[in-house]
C-alpha positions in Angstrom: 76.1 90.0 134.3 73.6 89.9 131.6 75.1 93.1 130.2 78.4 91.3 129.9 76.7 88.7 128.6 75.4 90.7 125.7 78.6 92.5 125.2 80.6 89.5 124.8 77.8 88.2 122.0 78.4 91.0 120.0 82.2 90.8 120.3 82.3 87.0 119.2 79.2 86.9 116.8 80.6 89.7 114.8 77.4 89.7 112.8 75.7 93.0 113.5 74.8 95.4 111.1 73.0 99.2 110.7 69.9 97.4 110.7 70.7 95.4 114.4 73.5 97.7 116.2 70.7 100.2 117.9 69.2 97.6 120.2 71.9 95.5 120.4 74.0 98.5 121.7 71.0 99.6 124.0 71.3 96.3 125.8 74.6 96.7 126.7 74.6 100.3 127.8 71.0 100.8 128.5 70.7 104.1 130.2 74.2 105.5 129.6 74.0 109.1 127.5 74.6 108.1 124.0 74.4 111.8 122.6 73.8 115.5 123.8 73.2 118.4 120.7 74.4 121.7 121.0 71.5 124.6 121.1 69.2 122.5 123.5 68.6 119.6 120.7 68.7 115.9 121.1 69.6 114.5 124.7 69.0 110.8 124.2 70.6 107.4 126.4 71.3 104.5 124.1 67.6 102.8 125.3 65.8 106.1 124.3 67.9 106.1 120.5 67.5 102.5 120.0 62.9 103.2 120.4 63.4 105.8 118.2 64.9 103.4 115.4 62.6 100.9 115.7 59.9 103.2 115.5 61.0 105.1 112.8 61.6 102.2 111.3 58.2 100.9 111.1 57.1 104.5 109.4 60.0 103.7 106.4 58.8 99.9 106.2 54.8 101.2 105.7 56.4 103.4 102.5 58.9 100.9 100.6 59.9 97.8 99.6 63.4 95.9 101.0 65.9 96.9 98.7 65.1 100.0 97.9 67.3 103.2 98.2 65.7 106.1 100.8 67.7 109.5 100.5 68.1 110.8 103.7 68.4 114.9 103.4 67.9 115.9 107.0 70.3 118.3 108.8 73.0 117.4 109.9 72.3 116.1 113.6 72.3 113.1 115.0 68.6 112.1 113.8 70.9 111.9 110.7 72.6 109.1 112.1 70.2 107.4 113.5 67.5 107.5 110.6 70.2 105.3 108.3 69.7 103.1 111.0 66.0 103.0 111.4 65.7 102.6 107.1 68.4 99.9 107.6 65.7 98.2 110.0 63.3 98.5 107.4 65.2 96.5 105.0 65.6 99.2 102.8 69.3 101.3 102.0 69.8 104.4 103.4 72.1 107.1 101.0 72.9 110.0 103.3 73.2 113.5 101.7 75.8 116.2 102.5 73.5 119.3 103.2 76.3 121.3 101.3 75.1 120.0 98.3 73.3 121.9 95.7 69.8 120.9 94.4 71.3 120.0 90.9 74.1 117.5 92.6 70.4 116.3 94.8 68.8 115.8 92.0 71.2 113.6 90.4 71.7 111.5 93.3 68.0 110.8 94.1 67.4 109.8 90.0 71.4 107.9 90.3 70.5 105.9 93.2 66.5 105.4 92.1 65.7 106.4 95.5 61.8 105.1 96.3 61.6 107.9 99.4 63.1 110.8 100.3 63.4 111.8 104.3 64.3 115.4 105.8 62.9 114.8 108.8 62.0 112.0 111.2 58.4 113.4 111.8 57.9 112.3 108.3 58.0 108.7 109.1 56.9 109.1 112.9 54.3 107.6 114.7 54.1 104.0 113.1 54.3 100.6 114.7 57.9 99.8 116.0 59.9 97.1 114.2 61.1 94.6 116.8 62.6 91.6 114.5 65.9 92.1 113.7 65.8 92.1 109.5 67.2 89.4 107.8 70.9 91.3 106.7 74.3 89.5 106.2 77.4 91.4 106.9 78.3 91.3 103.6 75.3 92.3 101.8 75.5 96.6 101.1 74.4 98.5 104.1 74.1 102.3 102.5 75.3 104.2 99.8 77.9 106.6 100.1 78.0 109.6 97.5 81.1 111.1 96.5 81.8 113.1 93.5 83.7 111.6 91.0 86.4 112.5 88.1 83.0 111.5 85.7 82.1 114.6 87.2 79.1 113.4 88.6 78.8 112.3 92.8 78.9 108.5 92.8 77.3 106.0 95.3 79.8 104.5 96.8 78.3 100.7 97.7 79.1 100.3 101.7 78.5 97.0 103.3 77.4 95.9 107.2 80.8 95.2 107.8 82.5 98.0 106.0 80.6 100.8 108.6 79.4 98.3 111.4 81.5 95.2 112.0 84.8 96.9 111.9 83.8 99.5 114.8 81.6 96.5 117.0 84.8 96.0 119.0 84.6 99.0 120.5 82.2 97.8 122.8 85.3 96.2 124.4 86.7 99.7 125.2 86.4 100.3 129.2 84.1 102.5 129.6 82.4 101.8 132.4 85.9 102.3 134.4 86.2 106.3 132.9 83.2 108.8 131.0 84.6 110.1 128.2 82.8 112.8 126.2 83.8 112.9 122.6 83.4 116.6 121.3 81.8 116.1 117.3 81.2 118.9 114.8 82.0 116.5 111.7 79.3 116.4 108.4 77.5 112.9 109.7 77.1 112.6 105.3 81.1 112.3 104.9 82.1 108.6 105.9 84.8 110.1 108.5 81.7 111.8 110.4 79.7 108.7 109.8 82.0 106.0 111.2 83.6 108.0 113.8 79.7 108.4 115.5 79.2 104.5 114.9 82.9 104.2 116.9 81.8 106.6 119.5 78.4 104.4 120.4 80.1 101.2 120.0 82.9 102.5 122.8 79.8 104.0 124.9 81.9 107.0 124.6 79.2 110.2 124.7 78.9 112.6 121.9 78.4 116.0 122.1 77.6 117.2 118.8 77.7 120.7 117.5 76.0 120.8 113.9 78.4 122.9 112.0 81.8 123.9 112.9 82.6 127.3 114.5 86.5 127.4 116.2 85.2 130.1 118.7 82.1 127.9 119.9 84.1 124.5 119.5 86.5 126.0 122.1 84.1 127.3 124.2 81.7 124.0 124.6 85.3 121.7 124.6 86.9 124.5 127.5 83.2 124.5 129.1 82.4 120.8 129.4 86.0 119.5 129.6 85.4 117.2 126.7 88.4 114.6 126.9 88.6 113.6 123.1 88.2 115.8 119.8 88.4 114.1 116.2 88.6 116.5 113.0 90.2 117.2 109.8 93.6 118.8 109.7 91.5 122.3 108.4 89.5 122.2 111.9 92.9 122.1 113.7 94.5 125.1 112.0 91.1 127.1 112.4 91.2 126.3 116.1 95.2 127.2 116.5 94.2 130.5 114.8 91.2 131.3 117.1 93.4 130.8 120.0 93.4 127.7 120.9 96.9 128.1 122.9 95.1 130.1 125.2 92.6 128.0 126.5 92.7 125.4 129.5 91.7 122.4 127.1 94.1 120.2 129.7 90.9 118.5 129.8 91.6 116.6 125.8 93.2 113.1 126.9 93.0 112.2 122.6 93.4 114.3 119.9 92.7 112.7 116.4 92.5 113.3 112.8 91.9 112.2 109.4 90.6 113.1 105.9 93.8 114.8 104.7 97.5 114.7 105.9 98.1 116.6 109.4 101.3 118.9 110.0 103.5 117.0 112.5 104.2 120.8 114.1 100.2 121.3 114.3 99.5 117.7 115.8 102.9 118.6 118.1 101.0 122.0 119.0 97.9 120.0 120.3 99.7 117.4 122.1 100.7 119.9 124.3 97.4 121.9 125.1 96.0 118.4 125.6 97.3 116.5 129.3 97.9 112.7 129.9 95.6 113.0 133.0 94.5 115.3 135.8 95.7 114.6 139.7 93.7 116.1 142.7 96.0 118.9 143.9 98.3 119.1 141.6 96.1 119.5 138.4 97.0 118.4 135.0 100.6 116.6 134.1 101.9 115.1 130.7 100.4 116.0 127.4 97.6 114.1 125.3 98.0 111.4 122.8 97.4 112.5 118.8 96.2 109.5 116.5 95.9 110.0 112.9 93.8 107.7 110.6 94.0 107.1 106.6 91.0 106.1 104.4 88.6 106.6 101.3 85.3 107.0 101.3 85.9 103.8 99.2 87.2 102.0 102.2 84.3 102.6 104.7 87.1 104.8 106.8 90.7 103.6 108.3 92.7 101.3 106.6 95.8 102.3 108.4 96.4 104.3 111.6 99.2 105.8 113.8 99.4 106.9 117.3 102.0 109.6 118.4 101.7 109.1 122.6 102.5 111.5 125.2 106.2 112.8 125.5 107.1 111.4 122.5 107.5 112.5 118.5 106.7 109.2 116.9 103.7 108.7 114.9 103.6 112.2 113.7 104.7 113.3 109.7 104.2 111.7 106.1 103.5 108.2 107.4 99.8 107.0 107.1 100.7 104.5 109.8 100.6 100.9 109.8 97.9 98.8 108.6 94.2 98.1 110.3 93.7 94.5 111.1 92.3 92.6 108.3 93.5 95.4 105.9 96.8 95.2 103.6 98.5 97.7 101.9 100.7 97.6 98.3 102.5 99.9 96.8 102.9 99.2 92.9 103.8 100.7 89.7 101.5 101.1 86.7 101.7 97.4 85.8 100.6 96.5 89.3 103.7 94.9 90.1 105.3 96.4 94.0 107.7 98.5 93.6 111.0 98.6 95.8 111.4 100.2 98.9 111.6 104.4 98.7 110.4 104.3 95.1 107.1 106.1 94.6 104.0 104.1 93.5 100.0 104.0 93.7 99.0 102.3 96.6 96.3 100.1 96.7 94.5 98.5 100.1 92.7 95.6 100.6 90.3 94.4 103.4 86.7 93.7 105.0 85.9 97.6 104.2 86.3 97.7 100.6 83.4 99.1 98.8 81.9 96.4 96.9 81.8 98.8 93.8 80.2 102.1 92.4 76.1 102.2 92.4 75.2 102.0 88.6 78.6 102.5 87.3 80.5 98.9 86.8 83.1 100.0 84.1 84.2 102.6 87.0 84.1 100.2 89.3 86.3 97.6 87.1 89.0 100.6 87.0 88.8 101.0 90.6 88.7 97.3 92.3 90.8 94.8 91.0 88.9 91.4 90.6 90.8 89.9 94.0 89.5 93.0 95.5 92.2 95.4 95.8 91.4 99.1 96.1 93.3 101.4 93.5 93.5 104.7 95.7 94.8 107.0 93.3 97.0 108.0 96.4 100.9 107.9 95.4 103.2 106.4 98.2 106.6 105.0 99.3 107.0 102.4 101.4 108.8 102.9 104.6 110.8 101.1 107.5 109.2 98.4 110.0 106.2 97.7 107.4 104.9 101.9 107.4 104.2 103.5 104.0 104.5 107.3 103.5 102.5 109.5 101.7 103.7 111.0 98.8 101.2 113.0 97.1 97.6 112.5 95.2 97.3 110.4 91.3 94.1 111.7 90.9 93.4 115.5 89.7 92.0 116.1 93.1 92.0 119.0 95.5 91.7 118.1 99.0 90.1 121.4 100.5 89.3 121.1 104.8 88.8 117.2 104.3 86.4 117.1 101.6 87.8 116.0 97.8 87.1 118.7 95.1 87.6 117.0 91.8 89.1 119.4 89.1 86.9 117.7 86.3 83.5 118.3 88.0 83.9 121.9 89.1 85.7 122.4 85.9 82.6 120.8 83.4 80.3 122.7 85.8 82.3 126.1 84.8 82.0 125.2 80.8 78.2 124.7 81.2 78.1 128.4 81.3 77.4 130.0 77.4 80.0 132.4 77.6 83.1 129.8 79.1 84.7 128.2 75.6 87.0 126.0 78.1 88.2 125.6 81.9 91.4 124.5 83.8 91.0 123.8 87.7 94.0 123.0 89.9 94.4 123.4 93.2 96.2 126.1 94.9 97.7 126.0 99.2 95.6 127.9 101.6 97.2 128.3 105.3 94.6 127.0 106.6 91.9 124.0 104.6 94.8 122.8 102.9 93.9 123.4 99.0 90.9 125.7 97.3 90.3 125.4 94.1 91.3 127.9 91.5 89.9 128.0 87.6 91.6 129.6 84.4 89.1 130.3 81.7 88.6 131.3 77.8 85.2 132.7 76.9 83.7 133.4 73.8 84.8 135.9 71.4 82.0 138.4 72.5 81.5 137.7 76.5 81.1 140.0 78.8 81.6 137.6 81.5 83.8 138.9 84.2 85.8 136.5 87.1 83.7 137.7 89.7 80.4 136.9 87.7 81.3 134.0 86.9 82.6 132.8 91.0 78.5 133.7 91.4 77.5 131.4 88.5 79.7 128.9 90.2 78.2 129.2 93.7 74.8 128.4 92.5 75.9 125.1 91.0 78.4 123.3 92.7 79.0 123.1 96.5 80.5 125.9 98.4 83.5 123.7 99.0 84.0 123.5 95.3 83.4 127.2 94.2 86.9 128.5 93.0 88.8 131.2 94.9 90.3 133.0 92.3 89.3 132.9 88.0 91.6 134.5 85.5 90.9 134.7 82.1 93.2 133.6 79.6 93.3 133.6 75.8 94.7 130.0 75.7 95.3 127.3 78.2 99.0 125.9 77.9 98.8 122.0 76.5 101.3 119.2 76.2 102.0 117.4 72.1 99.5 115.2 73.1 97.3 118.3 73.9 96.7 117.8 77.5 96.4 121.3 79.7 99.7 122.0 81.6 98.4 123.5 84.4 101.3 123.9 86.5 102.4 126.5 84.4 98.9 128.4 85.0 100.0 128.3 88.4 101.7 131.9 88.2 98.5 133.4 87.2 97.2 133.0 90.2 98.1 135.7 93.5 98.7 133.5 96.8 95.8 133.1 99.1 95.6 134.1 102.5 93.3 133.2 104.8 90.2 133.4 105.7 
């Protein structure tokens, strides 16, 4: 009863947030298994998770002020997750760090967000008195920083609030759980808000994690064929890495939910998985039907979903260039450069609008006046048509963005990064198809009249100064980049230059 009792406060108060969802969770699921780690790491039940919060909590309170900013650059495990928790406790903001990143892209986001601690590791902040008072947080006030690279070509903090990554995930605590154990199989980056809020989903539903650090289609199939996992969430790059590894040949009749997000999935991929997957398993006859495949569109800029669609068993729906039909509490437009909507089947920018809307960009308010509209409406940079029954489909990106595994390359970074070094005069980066992540970047470059530079030299300059994600595949050299009148680089015609890439 009391356990009822507290789930039904946190379905009708609404008012947790990152500092208060730890022990609030742990008294509704007490000992259940919140989280096992691959390699013999964490094992913890939601009680044992929400002590460690507090705890570590009272380490982060003894070392700043509330307000402050505390970059977390841990590995990426679940003490990840649960450290933005415990610095939430503390009253502080937690800002997450991709461990892809390189120290230059660290540096700037520790001196961007005028971080007052930095933590890679819990024993750090270990061993001090637990907080037990719930801080003093409103759902609207910002929760975390986000960072994100931007077309400045600089990562931005992308402001987050308690609602935006708690309150729209608390009703999963109304998800049955006690009547079937899930175990959702993770190998997401917890820094990239699709990881992030998909873990806060997971321990709101009592749904058990089993996370796997880094992703590996061989070992993913092993642990998800060994442990009969019954739901796996990734980006449409995991999926085609998995098909290729031999996914087909595994028993995973065990999946009962396939899902994905971050970039658009293949309807003949998702169709693929469907069928590995099984609608449920009968003593003596074994596994019957096929598994349900949902699909989820968002920003980093929207805390996650804004719009989702489910494809069930036995059936095609929900699958191809839809992003689905809009969250509750969200709403979607699609307009044409004056803002005005545009008519149905004509293409347009769409913005969003909702209780997940970053609140703006950390230290940057002229980029956040181009992004949010003053009534609060998200300018995605995403080009769309709208569709039938209230659906709007996807029709390409605004923004000079390459969307490689999940993760958002933006041409202008990678390309200023390129013309830092002293024998690049000027670069052009676009995005070329891969099989299998979706895009890689590519780079056309002219040096200096005497360089001795050579495309493969410079791929190694590259690697030591952007993230690995963002390193281009290919580099031709060029004696001049083709431009418009008004003298802006046509790069679809540099496409040619460039041989096809295969994978790996």
């Amino acid at each position: 009863m009391r356990t009822a009792i507290k789930r039904a406060e946190l379905l009708v108060r609404r008012d947790a947030t990152l500092g208060t969802i730890a022990p609030e969770l742990a008294a509704v699921y007490g000992d259940r298994r919140l989280v096992e780690e691959a390699g013999g790491g964490l094992r913890l039940t939601y009680r044992q998770a929400a002590k460690r919060v507090c705890r570590w909590a009272g380490g982060v309170r003894d070392r700043v002020e509330p307000g402050d900013r505390v970059v977390i650059a841990a590995a990426n495990s679940y003490e990840m997750f649960l450290l933005t928790m415990a610095v939430s406790r503390a009253g502080a903001i937690p800002v997450p760090l991709n461990e892809q990143m390189r120290p230059d892209e660290i540096r700037h986001v520790i001196a961007d967000s005028g971080a007052a601690l930095t933590i890679r590791s819990a024993t750090e902040i270990d061993g001090a008195e637990p907080v037990t008072e719930h801080p003093q947080q409103r759902p609207s006030d910002i929760a975390a920083l986000f960072y994100t690279s931007g077309t400045t070509g600089r990562p931005k903090g992308v402001e987050l609030t308690h609602q935006a990554l708690v309150g729209q995930v608390v009703a999963g605590v109304a998800w049955p759980s006690a009547l079937r154990r899930d175990e959702a199989l993770y190998a997401l980056p917890i820094a990239h808000i699709m990881g992030y809020v998909v873990l806060m989903g997971m321990a709101c539903a009592g749904i058990g994690v089993f996370l796997m650090p880094h992703f590996h289609p061989i070992d993913v199939l092993d642990a998800m064929e060994r442990r009969r996992s019954s739901i796996f969430i990734g980006v449409p790059a995991m999926y085609r890495m998995l098909a290729e590894a031999g996914a087909a040949e595994r028993d995973l009749s065990s999946v009962r939910l396939w899902a994905s997000g971050a970039d658009a999935m293949p309807a003949e991929l998702a169709q693929q998985f469907k069928k590995m997957g099984a609608l449920a398993t009968v003593p003596f006859v074994g596994p019957i039907g096929e598994a349900t495949f949902a699909e989820g569109y968002g920003l980093v800029e929207s805390a996650g979903g804004v719009a989702a669609k489910v494809s069930p068993p036995f059936l095609n729906l929900g699958l191809g260039d839809s992003v689905g039909f809009q969250l509750p509490g969200y709403k979607m437009r699609v307009v044409d450069d004056e803002g005005n909507d545009v008519a149905q089947g004509q293409v347009g920018e769409l913005w969003v609008q909702g209780p997940g809307i970053t609140k703006g960009y950390w230290n940057a308010p002229e980029t956040t006046a181009q992004t949010v509209t003053d009534d609060g409406w998200l300018r995605t940079g995403d080009l769309a048509r709208k569709g039938p029954l209230g659906t709007v489909l996807f029709a390409g990106r605004q923004k000079d963005v390459i969307k490689h595994g999940g993760y958002s390359v933006y041409a202008v970074e990678v390309q200023a990064s390129l013309e830092d070094h002293p024998e690049v005069l000027e670069a052009a980066v676009l995005g070329m198809p891969h099989p299998r992540v979706g895009e890689v970047p590519v780079a056309a470059v002219r040096l200096t009249e005497d360089a001795t530079l050579t495309p493969e030299r410079l791929i190694a300059w590259a690697t030591e100064h952007v993230a690995e994600y963002k390193v281009p595949h290919q580099v031709v050299v060029v004696d001049e980049l083709p431009r418009t009148g008004t003298k802006k680089v046509q790069k679809d015609q540099l496409r040619p230059l460039f041989a096809p890439i295969d994978a790996p």
